[in-house]
VOGU-3710 file (C-alpha; in Angstrom, 3 decimals, decimal comma):
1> xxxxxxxxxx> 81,675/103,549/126,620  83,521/104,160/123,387  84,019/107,692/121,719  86,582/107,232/118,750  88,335/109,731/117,306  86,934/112,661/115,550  88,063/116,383/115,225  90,027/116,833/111,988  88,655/119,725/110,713  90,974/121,185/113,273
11> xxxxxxxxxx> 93,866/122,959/112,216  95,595/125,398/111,871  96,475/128,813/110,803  99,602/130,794/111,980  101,230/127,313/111,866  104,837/128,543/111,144  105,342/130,087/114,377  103,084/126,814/116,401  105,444/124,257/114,952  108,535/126,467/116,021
21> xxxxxxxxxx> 107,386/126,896/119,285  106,509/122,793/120,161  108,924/121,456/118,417  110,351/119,888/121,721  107,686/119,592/123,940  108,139/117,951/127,643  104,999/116,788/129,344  103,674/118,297/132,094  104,204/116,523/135,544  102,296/118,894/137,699
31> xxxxxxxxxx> 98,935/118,225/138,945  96,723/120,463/140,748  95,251/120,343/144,270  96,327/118,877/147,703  97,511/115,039/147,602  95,942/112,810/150,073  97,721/109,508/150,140  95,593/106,677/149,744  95,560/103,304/148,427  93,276/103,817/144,925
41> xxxxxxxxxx> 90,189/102,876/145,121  90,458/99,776/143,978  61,234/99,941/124,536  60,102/100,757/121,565  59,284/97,839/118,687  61,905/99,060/116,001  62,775/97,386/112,953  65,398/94,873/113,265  64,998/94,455/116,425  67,001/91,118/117,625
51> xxxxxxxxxx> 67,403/89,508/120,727  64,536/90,471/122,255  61,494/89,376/123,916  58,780/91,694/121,649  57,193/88,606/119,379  55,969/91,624/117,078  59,743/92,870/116,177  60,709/91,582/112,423  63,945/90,311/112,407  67,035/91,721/110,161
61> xxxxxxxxxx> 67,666/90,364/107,102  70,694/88,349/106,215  73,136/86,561/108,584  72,868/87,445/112,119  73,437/86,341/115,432  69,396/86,509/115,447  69,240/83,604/113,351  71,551/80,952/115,404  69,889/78,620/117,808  71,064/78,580/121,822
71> xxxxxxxxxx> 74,164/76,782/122,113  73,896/74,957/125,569  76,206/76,444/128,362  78,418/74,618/130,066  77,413/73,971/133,785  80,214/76,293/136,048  81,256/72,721/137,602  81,531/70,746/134,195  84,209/73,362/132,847  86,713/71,420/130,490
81> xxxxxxxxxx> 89,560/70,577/132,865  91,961/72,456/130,235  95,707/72,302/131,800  97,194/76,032/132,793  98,392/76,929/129,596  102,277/78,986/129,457  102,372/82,105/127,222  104,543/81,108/124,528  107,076/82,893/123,179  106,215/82,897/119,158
91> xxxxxxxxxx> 108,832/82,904/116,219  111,050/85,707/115,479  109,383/86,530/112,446  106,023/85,853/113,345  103,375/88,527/114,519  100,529/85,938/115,486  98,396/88,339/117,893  96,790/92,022/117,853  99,669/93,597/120,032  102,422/90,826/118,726
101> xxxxxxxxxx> 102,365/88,415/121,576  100,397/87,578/124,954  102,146/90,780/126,260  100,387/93,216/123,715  103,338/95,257/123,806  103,710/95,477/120,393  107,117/95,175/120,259  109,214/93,024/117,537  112,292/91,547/118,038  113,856/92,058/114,282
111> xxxxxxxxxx> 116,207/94,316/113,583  116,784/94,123/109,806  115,706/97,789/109,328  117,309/100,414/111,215  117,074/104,200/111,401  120,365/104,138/108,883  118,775/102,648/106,168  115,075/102,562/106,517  115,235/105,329/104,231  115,335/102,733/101,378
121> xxxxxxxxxx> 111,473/101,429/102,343  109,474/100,796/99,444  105,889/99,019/98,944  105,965/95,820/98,654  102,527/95,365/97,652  99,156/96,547/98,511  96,065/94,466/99,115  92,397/95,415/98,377  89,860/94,133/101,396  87,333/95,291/99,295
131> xxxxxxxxxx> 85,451/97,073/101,814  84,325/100,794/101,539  80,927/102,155/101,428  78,806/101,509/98,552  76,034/103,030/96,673  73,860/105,382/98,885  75,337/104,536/102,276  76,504/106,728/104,427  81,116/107,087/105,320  80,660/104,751/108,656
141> xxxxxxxxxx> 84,102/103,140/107,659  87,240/102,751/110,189  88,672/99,727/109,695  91,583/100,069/112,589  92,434/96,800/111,431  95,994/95,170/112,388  96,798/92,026/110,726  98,624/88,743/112,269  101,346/86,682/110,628  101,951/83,063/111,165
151> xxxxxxxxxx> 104,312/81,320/109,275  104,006/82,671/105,296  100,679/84,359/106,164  98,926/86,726/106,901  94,852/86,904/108,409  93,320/89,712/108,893  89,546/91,545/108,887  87,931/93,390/106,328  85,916/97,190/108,103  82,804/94,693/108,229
161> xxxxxxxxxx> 83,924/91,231/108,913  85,368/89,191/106,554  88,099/87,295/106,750  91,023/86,356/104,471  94,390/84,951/104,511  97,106/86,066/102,529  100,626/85,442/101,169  103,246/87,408/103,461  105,278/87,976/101,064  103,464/88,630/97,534
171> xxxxxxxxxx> 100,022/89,785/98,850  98,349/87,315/96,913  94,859/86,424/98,326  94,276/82,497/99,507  90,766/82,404/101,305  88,292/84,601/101,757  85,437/84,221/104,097  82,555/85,963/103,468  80,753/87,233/107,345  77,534/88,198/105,932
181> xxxxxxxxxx> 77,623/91,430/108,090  74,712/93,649/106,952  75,303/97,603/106,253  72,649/97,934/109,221  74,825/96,109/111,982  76,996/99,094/111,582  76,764/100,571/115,220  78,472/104,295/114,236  81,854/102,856/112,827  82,499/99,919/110,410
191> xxxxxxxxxx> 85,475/98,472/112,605  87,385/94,899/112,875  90,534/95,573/114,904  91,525/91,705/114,436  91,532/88,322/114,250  92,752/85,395/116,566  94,553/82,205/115,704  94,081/79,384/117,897  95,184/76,727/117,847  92,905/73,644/118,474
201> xxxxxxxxxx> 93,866/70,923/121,799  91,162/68,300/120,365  91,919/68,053/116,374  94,689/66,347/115,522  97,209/68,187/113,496  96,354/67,913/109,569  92,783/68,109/110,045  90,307/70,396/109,488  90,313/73,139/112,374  93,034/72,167/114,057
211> xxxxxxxxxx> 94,143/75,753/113,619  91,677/78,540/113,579  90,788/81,967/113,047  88,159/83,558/115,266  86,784/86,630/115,202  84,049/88,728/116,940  81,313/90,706/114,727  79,477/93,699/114,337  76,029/91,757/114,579  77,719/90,329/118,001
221> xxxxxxxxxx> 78,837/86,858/116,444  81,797/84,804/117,318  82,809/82,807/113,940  85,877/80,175/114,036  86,924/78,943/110,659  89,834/76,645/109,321  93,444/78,479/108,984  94,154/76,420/106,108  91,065/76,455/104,482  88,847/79,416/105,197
231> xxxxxxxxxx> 86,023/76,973/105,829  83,688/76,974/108,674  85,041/74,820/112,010  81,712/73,097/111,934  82,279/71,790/115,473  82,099/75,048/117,191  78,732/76,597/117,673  76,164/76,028/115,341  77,874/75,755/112,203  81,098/77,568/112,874
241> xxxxxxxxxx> 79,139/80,405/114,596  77,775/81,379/118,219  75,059/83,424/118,962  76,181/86,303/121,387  72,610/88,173/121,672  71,526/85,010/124,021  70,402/86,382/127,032  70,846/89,835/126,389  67,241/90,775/125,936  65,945/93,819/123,866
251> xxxxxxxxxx> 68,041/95,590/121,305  68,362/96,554/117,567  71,431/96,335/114,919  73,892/98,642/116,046  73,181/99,396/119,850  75,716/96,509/120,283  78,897/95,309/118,544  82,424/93,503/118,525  85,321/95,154/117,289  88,072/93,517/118,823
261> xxxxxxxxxx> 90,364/90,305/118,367  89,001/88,093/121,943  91,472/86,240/123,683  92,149/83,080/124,298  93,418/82,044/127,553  93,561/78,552/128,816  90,864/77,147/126,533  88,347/79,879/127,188  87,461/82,563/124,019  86,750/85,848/126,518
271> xxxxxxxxxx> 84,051/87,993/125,113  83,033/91,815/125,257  81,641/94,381/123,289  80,350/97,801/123,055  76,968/99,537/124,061  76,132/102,491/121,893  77,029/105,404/123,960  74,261/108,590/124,653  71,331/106,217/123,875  69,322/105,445/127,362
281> xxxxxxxxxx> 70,045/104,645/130,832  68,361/101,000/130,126  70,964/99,842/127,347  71,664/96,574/127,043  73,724/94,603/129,319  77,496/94,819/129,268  77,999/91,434/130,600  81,861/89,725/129,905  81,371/86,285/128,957  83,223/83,279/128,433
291> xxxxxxxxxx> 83,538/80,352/125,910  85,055/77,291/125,495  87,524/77,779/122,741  86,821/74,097/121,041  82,788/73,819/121,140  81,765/77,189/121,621  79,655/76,255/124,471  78,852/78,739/127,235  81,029/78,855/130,388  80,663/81,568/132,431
301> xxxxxxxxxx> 78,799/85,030/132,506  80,252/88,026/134,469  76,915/90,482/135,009  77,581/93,361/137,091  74,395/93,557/139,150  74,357/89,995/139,639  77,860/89,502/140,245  77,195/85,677/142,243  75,412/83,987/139,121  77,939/82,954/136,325
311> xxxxxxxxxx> 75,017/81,346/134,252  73,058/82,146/130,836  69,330/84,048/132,053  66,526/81,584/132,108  63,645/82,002/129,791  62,146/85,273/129,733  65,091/86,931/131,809  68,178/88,912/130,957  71,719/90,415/131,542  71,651/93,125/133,904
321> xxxxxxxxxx> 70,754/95,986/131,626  73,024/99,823/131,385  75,852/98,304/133,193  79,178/99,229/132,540  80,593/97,580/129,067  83,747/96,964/127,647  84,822/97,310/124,134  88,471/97,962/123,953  90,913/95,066/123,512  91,335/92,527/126,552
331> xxxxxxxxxx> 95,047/90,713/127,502  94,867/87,290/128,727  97,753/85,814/131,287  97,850/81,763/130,730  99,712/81,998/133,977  97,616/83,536/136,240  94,240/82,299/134,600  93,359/85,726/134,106  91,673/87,836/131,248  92,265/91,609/131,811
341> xxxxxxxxxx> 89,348/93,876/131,395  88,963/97,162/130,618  85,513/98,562/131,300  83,462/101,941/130,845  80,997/103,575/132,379  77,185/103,063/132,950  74,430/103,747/129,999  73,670/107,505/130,307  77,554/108,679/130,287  76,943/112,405/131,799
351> xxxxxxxxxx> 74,548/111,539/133,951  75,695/108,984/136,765  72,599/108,952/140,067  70,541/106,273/138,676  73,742/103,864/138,513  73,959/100,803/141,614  76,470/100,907/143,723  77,796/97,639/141,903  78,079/99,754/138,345  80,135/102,855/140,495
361> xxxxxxxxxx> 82,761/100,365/142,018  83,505/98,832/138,529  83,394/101,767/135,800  86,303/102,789/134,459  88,171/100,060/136,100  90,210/97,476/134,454  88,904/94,293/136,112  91,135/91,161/136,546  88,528/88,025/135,925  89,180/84,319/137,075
371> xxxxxxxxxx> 88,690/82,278/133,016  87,473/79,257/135,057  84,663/80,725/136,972  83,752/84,448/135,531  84,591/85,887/139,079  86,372/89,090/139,188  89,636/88,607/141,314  90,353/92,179/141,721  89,468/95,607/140,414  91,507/98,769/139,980
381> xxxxxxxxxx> 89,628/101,783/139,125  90,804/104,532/137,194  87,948/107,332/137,604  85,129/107,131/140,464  81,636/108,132/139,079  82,899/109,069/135,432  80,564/111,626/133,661  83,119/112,511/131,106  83,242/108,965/129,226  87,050/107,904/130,769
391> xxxxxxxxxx> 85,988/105,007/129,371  89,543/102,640/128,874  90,349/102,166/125,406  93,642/101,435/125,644  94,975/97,449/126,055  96,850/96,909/128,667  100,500/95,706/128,457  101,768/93,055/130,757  105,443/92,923/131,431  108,133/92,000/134,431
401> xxxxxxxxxx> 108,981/94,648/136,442  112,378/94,123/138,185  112,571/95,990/141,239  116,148/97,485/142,983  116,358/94,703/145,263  116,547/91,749/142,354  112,949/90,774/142,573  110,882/90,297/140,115  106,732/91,656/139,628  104,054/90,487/136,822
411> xxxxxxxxxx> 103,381/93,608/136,030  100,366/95,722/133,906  100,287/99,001/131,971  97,355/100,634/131,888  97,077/103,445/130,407  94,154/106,058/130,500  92,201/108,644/128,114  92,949/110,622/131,111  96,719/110,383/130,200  97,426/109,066/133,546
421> xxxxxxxxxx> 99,285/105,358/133,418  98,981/103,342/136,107  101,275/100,384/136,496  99,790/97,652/138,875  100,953/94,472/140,446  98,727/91,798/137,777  98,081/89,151/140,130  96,758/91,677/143,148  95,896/94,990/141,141  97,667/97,100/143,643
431> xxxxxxxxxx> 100,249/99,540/142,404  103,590/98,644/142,161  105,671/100,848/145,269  107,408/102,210/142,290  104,404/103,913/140,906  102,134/105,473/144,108  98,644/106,543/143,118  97,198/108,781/145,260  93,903/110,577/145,894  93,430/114,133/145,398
441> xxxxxxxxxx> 90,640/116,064/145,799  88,176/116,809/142,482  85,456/119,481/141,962  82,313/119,207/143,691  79,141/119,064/141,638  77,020/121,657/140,427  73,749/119,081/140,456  71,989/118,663/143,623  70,712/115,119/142,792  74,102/114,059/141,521
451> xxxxxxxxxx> 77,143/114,147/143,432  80,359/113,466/142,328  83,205/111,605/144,374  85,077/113,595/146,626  88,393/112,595/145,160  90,058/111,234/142,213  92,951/108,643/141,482  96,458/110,383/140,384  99,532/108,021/138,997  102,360/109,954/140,715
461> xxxxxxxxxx> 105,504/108,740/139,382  104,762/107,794/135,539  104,918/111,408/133,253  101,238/112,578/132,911  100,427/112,033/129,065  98,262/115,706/129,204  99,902/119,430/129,280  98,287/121,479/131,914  95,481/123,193/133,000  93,613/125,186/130,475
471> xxxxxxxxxx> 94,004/129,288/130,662  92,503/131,637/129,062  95,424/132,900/127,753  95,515/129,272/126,005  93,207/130,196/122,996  94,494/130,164/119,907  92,975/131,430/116,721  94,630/131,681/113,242  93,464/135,526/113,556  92,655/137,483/116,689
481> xxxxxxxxxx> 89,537/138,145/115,798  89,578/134,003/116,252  91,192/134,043/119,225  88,667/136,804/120,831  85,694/133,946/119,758  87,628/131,359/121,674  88,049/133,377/124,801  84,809/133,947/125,005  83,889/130,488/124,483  86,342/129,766/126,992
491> xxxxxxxxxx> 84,572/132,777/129,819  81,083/131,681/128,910  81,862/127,704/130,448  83,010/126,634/133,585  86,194/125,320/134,229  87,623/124,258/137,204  90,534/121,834/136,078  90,255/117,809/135,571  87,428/116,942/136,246  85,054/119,974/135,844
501> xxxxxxxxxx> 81,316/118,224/136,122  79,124/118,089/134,055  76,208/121,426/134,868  72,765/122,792/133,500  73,760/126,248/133,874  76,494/126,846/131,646  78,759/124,108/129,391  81,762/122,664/131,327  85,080/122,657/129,532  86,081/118,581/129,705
511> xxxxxxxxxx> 90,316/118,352/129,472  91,288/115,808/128,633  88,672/115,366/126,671  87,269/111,670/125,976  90,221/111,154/122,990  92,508/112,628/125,180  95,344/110,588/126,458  95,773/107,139/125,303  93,194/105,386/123,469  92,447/102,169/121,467
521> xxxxxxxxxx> 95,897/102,147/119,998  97,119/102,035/123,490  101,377/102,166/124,075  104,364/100,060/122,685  106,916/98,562/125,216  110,568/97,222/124,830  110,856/94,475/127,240  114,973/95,036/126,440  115,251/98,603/126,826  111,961/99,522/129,192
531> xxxxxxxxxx> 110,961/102,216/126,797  108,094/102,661/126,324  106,297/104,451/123,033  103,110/106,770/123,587  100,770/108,549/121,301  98,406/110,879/122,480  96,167/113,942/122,274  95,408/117,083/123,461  91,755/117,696/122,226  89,380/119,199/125,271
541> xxxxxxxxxx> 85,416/118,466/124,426  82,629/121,460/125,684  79,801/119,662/127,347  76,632/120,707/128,551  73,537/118,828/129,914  70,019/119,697/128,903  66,914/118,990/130,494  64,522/116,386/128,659  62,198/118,997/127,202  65,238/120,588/125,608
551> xxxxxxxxxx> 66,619/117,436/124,286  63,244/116,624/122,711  62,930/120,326/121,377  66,385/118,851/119,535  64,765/115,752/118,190  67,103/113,906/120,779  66,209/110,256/120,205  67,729/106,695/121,309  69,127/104,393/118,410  65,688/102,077/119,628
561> xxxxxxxxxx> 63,249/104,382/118,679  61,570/104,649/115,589  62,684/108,078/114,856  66,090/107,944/115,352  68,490/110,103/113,806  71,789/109,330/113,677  72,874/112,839/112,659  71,305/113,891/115,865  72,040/111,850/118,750  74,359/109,310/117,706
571> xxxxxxxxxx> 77,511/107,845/119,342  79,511/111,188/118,601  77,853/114,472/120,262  74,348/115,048/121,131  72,563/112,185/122,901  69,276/111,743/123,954  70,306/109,959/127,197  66,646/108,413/127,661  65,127/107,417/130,798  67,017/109,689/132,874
581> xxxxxxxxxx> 65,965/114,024/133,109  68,719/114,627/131,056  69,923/114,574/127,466  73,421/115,607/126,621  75,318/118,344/124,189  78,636/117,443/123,371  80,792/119,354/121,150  84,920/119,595/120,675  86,465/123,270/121,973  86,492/124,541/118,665
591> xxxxxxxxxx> 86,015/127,623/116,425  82,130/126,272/114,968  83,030/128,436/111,951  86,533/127,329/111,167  86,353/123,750/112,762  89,958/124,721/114,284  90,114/123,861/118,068  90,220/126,552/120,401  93,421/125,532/122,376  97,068/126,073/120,839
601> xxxxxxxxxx> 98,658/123,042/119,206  99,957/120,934/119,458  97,056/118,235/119,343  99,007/115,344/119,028  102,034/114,179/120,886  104,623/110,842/120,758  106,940/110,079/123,511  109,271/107,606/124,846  109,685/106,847/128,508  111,642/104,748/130,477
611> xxxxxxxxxx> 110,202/103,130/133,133  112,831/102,767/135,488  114,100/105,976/135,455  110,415/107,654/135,019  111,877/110,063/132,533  110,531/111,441/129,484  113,691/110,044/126,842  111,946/112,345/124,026  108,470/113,991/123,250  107,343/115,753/120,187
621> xxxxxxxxxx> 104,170/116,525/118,191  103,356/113,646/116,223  101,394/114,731/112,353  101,757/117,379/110,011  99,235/120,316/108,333  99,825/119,111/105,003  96,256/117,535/104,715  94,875/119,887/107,744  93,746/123,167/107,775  90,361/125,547/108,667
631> xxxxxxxxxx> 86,879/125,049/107,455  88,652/121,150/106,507  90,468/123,046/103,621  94,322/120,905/103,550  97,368/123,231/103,332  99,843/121,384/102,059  102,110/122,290/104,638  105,075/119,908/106,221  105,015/121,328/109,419  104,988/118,974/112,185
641> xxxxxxxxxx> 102,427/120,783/114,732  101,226/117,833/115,868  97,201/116,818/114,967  94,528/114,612/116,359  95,701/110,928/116,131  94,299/107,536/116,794  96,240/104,046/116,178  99,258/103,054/118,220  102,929/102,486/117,381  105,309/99,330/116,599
651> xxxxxxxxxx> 108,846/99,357/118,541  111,650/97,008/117,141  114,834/95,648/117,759  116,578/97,626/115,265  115,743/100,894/116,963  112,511/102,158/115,108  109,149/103,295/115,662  106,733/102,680/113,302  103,128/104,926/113,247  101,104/106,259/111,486
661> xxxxxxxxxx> 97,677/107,257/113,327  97,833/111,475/112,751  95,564/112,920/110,385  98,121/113,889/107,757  97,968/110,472/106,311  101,450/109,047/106,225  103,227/106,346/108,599  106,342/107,249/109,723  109,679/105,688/111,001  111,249/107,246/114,006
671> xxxxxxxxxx> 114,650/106,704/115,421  113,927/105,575/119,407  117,104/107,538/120,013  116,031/110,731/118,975  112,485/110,962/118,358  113,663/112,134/114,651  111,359/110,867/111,840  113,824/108,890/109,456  111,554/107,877/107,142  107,796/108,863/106,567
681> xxxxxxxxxx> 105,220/107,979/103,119  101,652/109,397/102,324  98,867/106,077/102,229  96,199/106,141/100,460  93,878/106,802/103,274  93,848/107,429/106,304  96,773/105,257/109,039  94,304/105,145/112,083  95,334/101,517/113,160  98,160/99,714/114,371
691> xxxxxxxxxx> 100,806/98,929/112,305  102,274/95,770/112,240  106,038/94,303/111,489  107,192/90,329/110,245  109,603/88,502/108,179  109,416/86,079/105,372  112,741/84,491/103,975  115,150/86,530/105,243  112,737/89,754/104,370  111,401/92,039/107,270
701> xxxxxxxxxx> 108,086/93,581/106,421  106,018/96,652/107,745  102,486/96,372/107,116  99,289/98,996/107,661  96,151/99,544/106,927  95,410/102,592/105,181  91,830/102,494/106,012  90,347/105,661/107,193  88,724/107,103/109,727  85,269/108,752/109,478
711> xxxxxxxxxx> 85,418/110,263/112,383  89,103/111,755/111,754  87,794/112,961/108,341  90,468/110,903/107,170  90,220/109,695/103,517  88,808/105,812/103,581  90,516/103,245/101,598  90,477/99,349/101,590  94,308/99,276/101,089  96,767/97,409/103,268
721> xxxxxxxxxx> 100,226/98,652/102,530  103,318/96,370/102,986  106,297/97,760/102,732  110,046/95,929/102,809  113,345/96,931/101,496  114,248/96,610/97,936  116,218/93,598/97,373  119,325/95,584/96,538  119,362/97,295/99,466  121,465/96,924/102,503
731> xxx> 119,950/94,033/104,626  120,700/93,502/107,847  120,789/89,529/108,069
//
């Protein structure tokens, strides 16, 4: 289940001498305890209540997927007999998917700017969404949004759902659809990572929809409109829409949401979403469902519990409900009529005995499923019984792996809040001979009616994205009358390594923590060089679970019940984990009185790797102090200690990294080289999304969205900022 970013409040004091002493930091390799080589083992009537059975609920107001009729499925033997689509390679200058291409490796093959004159960036222009909380609501915004270019334009998502397309080159605004999404569809972040173009195999070129934008919504809609027009594709769905809360039984806005651009792959739309995390054990369902791209008619349902019926529930029944859901972004492979998925755990994240044996062989797994059927070919897991919300945020990468003896693999990068990366064989799952993952053995549990597996998966050969173990001698304090608070923080929980379960006793010490490693803005790969680009953090979390009388005594409540509080057991810390004995406390390891975390920076790290070699190339903290400090107070500071971050990178031909994603509010161009910055600006908000990088005319561009992050405690803005070098300037042609 998803956790986001948060912790900003979190640095720093005695920052000089921190920045001095990481600035040339190499990951740690080294992981504890014995190997054993293995192969990896692979309610309550609430208002606005949709979906659901209860005849009594009122429905929310506005535009919903509540108020869309059934759109009949397709019967599993009357699926379109769409040819195997081939990944295409797209334009040079165009960016026409979330990570670039069918790859998602976010890498871009101009080479116009370089690290020698980069310098000479200026905005182009800057373009208002529009979106950003109004009158009386509460800072949910985090837009994360990365836009796609095809041809001279540019389509992206507004933080709650609209749609636009845009000149490329002027920023001028040509469409705008208007989604309808309702301030109360919010789940606990107004997000729209991006939008998908598709192109139609029915409509005949120069009519309506024969290209389209498609995007999934926070009220769990899937909308297709005209690329040319901005108008509704009339022939898909009901009215250009399709209802996504069919079949999923009881639930209210917010418990579940889309965030993410859904793929396309051989005439099937793939759909997840998210499940509020810390709510109950009974969530709704996180089925994976498929659509066909041109009607919007049902295909195929993948429901964990009922893994051998791929149909829409009959009357009166429903999705499997608390299983595992997805809700980071999924790759498609044309070729191998795949969709990639990553998954999370069960409802209930800490608390893991009431899940099926089904749910425990899927969690945390990134599942490979057939497009034509909905039946999983194979599964790779990358935690057994997760209690510590490894969810996979990340999007995998798909590239060709080209062994010693002149072969050739289809290969996948997955990488892990856990900052282990596996690298698997995409048509089998199994890891690639180049990359062993073994099993080691993990800490036993400290609750009798929940065990915890024996062992634990370890990527052996790609660089750990993590420092090691946590000591004592690790806390950090900006005085020592700081650091003494942290020790004892640190002696009063237990801590055992990776791992560390979850205990009634005493709080456990969780590193990673569930932002550690890679998350939603997952890695950037070179197909050229085989570097690869990480960003990641260091931020441990101090967990403790409660029993139910203590989570009531905290007003502990699910999102479904009438007296919910989001301030008190929403997405991010406390949750009331109903229907199981347990309710969960979940804080970061931090100073509560200076909001500085208790281990030493730095927080943030970027690296480059190369992934034949296995070697670290460079690694350094990635973010600044200047708009960090205690009790949330900026210091002003240029010193490059490396903070929380959240957003991926962009790697080009001409040699750069583009990111922004830390907390100090500016994207920055680093030489691959050197891991030097080159070039850096302050937005107007906060970078936490991918940036993005096309050309128009002759003109290469560097777009991102300067929207915010609530959780970061990032300033939110409705800006996209292009940027492009002045025409005077030296172009690379």
């Amino acid at each position: 289940m998803r956790k986001p970013a948060l912790l900003t409040a979190t640095i720093l004091g005695g920052m000089i001498s921190a920045s001095m002493a990481f600035a040339q930091i190499p990951p740690s390799n080294s992981t504890p305890g014995e190997e054993t080589t293995t192969a990896a083992m692979a309610h309550n009537a609430g208002a606005g209540r949709f979906g659901g059975p209860s005849p009594s609920a009122p429905q929310a107001p506005g535009v919903n997927a509540a108020n869309l009729p059934d759109i009949s499925e397709i019967g599993i033997n009357e699926v379109p007999a769409a040819v195997p689509q081939i990944d295409a390679t797209p334009a040079r200058e165009d960016w026409p998917a979330y990570g670039r291409d069918s790859s998602q490796n976010r890498y871009s093959p101009l080479d116009q700017l370089t690290p020698e004159n980069v310098g000479q960036l200026k905005r182009a222009f800057v373009y208002h969404t529009g979106s950003k909380p109004g009158p009386g609501q509460a800072n949910k915004w985090a837009a994360e949004t990365t836009p796609i270019k095809v041809g001279n334009s540019l389509y992206m998502c507004s933080a709650m759902n609209d749609m636009m397309r845009i000149d490329a080159a002027t920023g001028k605004e040509i469409w705008r659809h208007d989604a309808g999404v309702k301030y109360h569809s919010i789940p606990y972040t107004a997000a729209c990572k991006g939008v998908t173009y598709y192109t139609s195999s029915t409509v005949p070129e120069g009519q309506a929809c024969h290209t389209r934008i498609m995007e999934a919504t926070l009220d769990m809609r899937l909308i297709q409109v005209d690329a040319e027009t901005g108008k509704p594709c009339e022939g898909f769905g009901f009215g250009g829409q399709v209802n996504l809360m069919q079949g999923m039984g009881e639930s209210v806005p917010g418990f579940v949401s889309m965030t993410t651009p859904p793929p396309v792959i051989n005439g099937i739309v793939v759909v997840n979403h998210e499940v509020l995390d810390g709510q109950r054990r009974w969530a709704p369902s996180g089925v994976i469902r498929g659509y066909d791209a041109e009607s919007g008619k049902f295909v195929w349902a993948w429901d964990v519990n009922n893994p051998d019926d791929h149909h829409q529930p009959e009357p009166g029944k429903f999705y499997s409900r608390g299983t595992p859901n997805s809700w980071a972004a999924m790759t498609g492979d044309n070729e191998l009529g795949l969709v990639y998925v990553p998954t999370g755990n069960s409802a209930a994240d800490y608390y893991s005995a009431m899940r099926t044996d089904k749910e425990n062989a899927v969690s945390s797994s990134i599942v490979a499923i057939d497009v034509k059927t909905g039946e999983p070919r194979w599964v790779f897991q990358t935690a057994h019984k997760d209690v510590w919300d490894y969810d996979i945020g990340s999007q995998a990468t798909k590239f060709d792996y080209h062994h010693e003896d002149g072969t050739v693999t289809p290969a996948l990068l997955v990488p892990t809040k856990r900052g282990q990366t596996f690298v698997l064989d995409r048509a089998t799952g199994k890891p690639l001979p180049e990359f062993p993952v073994v099993e080691k053995p993990a800490p036993a549990s400290t609750m009798s009616d929940d065990p915890r597996s024996p062992t634990q998966p370890w990527s052996t050969a790609f660089p750990r994205l993590a420092f090691p173990d946590l000591k004592e001698s690790d806390m950090w304090g900006m005085s020592p009358i700081d650091q003494l608070y942290c020790r004892i923080m640190f002696r009063k929980a237990r801590y055992v390594g990776e791992f560390t379960p979850p205990a009634l006793d005493k709080p456990n010490i969780e590193y990673p923590g569930y932002n550690g490693g890679s998350d939603w803005g997952s890695m950037a790969y070179d197909p050229e060089s085989g570097i690869v680009i990480a960003n990641w953090n260091s931020t441990p979390m101090y967990d403790q679970l409660i029993t139910r009388k203590k989570a009531d005594a905290l007003g502990l409540k699910p999102i479904d019940n009438p007296s919910y509080n989001p301030a008190g057991g929403g997405a991010e810390g406390n949750g009331a984990q109903a229907d199981t004995p347990y309710g969960i406390v979940v804080t970061p390891f931090w100073n509560h009185y200076t909001g500085m975390m208790c281990n030493k920076p730095p927080y943030g790290m970027i690296e480059a790797i190369d992934i034949k070699t296995k070697k670290v190339l460079w690694s350094r903290p990635l973010g600044t102090a200047r708009a960090n400090g205690p009790w949330n107070m900026p210091t002003g500071l240029p010193l490059n200690i490396g903070t929380p971050n959240n957003g991926g990178s962009v790697v080009t031909k001409g040699g750069l990294v583009f990111v922004a994603a830390a907390t100090d509010n500016q994207i920055r161009a680093i030489d691959i080289r050197t891991g030097k910055d080159v070039w850096s600006d302050v937005l107007p908000g906060g970078g936490q999304a991918n940036p993005m990088t096309y050309e128009v005319n002759g003109k290469q561009y560097v777009a991102i969205m300067a929207g915010g992050h609530h959780f970061m405690m990032t300033p939110v803005s409705d800006q996209l900022v292009v940027y492009a070098l002045p025409d005077t300037a030296d172009q690379k042609h």
